[in-house]
C-alpha positions as CSV (number, residue, x, y, z in Angstrom):
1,X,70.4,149.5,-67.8
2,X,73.6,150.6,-68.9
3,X,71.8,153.9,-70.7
4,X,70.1,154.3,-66.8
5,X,74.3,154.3,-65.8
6,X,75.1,156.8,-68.0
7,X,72.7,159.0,-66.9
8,X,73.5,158.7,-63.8
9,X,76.4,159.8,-63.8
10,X,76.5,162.2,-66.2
11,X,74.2,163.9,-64.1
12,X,75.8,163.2,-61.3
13,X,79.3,165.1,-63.2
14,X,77.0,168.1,-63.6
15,X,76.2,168.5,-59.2
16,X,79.3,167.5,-58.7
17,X,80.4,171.0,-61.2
18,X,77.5,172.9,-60.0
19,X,78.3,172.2,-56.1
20,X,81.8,173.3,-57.0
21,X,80.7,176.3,-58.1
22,X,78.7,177.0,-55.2
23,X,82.4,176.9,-53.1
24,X,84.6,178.6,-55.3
25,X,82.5,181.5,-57.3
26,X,83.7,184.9,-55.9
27,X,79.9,186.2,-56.4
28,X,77.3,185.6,-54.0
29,X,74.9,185.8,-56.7
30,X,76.7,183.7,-58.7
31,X,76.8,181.1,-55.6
32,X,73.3,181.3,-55.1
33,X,72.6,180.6,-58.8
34,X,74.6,177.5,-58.7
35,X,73.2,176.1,-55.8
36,X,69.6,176.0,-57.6
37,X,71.7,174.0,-60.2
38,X,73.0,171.3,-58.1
39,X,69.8,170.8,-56.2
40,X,67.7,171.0,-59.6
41,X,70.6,168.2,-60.5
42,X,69.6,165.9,-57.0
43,X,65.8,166.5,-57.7
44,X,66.6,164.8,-61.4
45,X,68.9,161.9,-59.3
46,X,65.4,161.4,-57.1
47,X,63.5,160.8,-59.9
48,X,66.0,158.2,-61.1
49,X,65.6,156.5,-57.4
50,X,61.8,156.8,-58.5
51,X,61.1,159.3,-55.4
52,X,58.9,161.3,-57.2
53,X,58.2,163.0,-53.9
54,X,61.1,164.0,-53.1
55,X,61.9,165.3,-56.3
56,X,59.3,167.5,-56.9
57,X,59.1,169.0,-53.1
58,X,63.1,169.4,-53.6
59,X,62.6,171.6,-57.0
60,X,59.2,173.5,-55.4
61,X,60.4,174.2,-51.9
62,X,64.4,175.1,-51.8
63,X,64.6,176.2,-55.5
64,X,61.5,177.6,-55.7
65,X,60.7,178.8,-52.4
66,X,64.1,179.3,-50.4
67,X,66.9,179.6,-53.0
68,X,64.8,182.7,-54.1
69,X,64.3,183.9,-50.5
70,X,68.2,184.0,-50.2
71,X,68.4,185.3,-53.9
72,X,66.7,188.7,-52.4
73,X,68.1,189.3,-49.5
74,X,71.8,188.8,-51.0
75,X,71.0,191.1,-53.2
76,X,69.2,193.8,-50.7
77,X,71.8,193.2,-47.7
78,X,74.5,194.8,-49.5
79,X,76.7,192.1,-48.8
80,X,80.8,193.2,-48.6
81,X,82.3,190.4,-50.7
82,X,86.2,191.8,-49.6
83,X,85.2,191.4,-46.6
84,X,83.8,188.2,-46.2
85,X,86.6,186.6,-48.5
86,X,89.3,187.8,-45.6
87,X,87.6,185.7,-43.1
88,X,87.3,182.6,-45.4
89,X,91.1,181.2,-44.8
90,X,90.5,180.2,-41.3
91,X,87.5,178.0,-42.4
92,X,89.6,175.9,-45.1
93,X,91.0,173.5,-42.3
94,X,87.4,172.2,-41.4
95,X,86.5,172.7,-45.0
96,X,88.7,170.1,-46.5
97,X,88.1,167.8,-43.2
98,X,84.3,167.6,-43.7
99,X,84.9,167.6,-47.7
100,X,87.4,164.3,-47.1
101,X,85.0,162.5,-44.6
102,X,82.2,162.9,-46.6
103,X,84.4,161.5,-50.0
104,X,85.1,158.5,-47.6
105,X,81.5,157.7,-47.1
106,X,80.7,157.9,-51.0
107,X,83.8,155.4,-52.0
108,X,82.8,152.9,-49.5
109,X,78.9,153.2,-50.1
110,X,79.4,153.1,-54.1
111,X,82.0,150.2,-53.4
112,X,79.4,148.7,-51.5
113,X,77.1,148.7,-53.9
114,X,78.9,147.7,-56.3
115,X,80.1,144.3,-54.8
116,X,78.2,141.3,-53.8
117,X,78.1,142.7,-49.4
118,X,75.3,143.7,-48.5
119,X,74.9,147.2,-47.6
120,X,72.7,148.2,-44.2
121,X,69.0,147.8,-45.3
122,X,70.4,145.6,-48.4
123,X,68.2,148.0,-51.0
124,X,65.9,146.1,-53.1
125,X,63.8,147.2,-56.5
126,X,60.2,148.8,-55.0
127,X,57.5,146.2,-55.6
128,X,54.7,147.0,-58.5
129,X,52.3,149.5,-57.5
130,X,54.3,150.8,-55.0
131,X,53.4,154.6,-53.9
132,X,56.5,157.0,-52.7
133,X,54.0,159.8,-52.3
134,X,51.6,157.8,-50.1
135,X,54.0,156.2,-48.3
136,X,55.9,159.5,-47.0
137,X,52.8,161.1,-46.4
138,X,51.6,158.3,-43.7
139,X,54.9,158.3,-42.2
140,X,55.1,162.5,-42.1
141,X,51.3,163.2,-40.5
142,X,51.9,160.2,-38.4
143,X,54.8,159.6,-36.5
144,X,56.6,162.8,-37.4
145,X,53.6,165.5,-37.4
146,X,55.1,167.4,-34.6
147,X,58.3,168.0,-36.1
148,X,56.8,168.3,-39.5
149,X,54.7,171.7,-37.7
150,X,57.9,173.0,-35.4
151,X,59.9,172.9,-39.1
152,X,57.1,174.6,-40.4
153,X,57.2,177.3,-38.2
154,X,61.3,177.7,-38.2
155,X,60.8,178.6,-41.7
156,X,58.0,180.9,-41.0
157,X,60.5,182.5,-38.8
158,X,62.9,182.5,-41.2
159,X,60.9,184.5,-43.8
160,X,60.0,187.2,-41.3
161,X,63.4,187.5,-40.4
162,X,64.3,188.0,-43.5
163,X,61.7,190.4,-44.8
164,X,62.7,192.8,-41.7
165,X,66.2,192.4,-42.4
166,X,65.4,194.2,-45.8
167,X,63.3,196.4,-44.5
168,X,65.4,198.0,-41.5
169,X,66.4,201.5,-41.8
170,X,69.3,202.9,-44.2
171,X,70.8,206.3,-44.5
172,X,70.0,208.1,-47.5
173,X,67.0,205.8,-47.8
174,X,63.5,207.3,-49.7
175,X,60.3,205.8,-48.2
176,X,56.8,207.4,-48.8
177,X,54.8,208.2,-45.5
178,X,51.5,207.3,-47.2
179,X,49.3,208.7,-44.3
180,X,50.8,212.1,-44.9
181,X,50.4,212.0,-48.7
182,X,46.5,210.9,-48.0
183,X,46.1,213.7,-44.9
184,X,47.7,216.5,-48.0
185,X,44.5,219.0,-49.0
186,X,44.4,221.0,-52.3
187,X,45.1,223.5,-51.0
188,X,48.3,222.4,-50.2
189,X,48.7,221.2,-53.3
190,X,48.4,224.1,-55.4
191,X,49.1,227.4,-55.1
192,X,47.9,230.5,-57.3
193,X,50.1,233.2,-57.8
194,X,48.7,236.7,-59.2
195,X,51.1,238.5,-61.5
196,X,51.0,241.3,-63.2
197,X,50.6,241.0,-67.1
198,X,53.1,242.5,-69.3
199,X,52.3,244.4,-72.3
200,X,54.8,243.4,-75.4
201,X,55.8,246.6,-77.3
């Protein structure tokens, strides 16, 4: 048990890092790359909750699925980091609001926990046998289909969005017109010039 506590929160030191770094790196890139690290770090914390699930849809869908969709189109948007750091003052009021509320809930679940009070649900060890896979996929094709299908097709949305975002028009921009290159003849292709031939004396 007290090897399970250690892990815990040693990698619990390393999301905490990682979602730091999300905040504070001056490089979207760099941002990006750290955000696959903290939820790579919360897929590993699901597995210690034994939510095998949730772990393994967390690692397949936003790190492998979306965190690379935003990978591209940072990197084909051309994104003005001066620019956007300018504008990032006015959001540190609500920033460090959100931050602080959400460090409130943490101290007073963990201090929950870790006392004798129950806490909501009072969580109790899963009983032998028990399926986390099975038992979210009754609940999601059941009572939550719909919303399961509308969230599906947000992120469809999202993808096209994103691929004609990328794709719009640029100045200075080379793109091959590949019904013109297949319409081209030989003729047009090639062209034989006659010349006379020069004698070397």
């Amino acid at each position: 048990m007290l090897f399970h506590s250690i892990l815990f929160y040693a990698f619990s030191l390393v999301l905490l890092g990682a979602a730091c770094g999300v905040v504070f790196s001056k490089n979207p890139i760099h941002s990006i790359m750290f955000l696959v690290l903290t939820f790579f770090q919360a897929a590993i914390l699901w597995l210690m909750a034994e939510a095998e699930f949730l772990a393994i849809v967390l690692v397949l869908v936003y790190v492998g699925a979306v965190m690379v969709l935003f990978l591209f189109v940072v990197m084909m948007l051309e994104v003005d980091i001066e620019a956007v750091k300018k504008g990032m003052s006015r959001y540190t009021a609500p920033a460090l609001a959100i931050a602080a509320l959400m460090t409130f809930e943490l101290i007073n679940l963990i201090w929950l926990r870790s006392s004798d009070e129950e806490v909501g649900g009072n969580f109790q060890p899963l009983p032998e046998g028990y399926d986390n896979t099975k038992a979210l996929g009754e609940v999601l094709y059941t009572e939550h289909v719909y919303a399961f299908e509308i969230a599906a097709v947000v992120l469809l949305l999202a993808i096209v969005a994103a691929i004609t975002l990328t794709m719009r028009k640029r100045p200075n921009l080379k793109v091959q017109d590949i019904s013109a290159q297949v319409a081209v003849q030989a003729k047009d292709r090639v062209r034989i010039v006659k010349m006379d031939a020069e004698e070397k004396s």
